[in-house]
N, C-alpha and C positions, 0 to 999 in steps of 0.2 A: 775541459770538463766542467761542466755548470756544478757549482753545491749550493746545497739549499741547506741553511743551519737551520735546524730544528731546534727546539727545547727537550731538555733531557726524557720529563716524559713521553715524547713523542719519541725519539730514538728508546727508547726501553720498550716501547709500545710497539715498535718496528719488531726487535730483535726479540722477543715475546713470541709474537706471530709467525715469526720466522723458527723458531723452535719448538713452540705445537705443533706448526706446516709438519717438520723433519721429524717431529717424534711421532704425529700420526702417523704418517706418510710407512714409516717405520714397523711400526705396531700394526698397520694393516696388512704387512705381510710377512710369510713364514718367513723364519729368523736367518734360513739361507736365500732367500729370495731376493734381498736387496740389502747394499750395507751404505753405511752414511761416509759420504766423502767429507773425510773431517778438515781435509788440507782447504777446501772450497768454501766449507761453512764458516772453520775459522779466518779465512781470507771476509767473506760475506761480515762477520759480527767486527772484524776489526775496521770497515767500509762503515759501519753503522758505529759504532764507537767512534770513530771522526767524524762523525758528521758530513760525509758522505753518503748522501743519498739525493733522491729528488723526488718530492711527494707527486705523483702524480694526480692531477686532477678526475672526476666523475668522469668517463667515457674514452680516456687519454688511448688508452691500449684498443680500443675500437673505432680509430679515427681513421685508421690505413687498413683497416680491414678488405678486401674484395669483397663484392656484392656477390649472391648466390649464382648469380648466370656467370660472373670471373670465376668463380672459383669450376662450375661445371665445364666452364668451356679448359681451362687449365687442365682437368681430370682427363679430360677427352684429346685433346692434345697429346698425352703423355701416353 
């Protein structure tokens, strides 16, 4: 597994946005609607308190995207 050590602000900055994410996420729905996997999130804050993590660059998660005609012809296939 690759880690990338960050500086503290930058891991505080992570685990921030990661806990507005789960408390909107939360807050936008009825209170029996969805509940927080605490087992998950605390595994996730204690990844991010190691230092454990790896910043992904501008565009990283749309690099292995399929093109619009892959993903139609996949749809069509199925």
């Amino acid at each position: 597994m690759k880690t990338v050590i960050r500086s503290d602000p930058f891991v505080h900055s992570v685990a921030i946005a990661v806990f507005l994410f789960a408390a909107g996420s939360v807050a936008a729905q009825t209170p029996k609607a969805i509940q927080l996997n605490e087992t998950a999130f605390t595994f996730a804050m204690e990844l991010i308190k190691g230092r454990q993590v790896i910043a992904d660059g501008k565009g990283e998660w749309t690099k292995h995207r399929p093109s619009a005609d892959q993903e139609s012809d996949f749809i069509r296939l199925r």
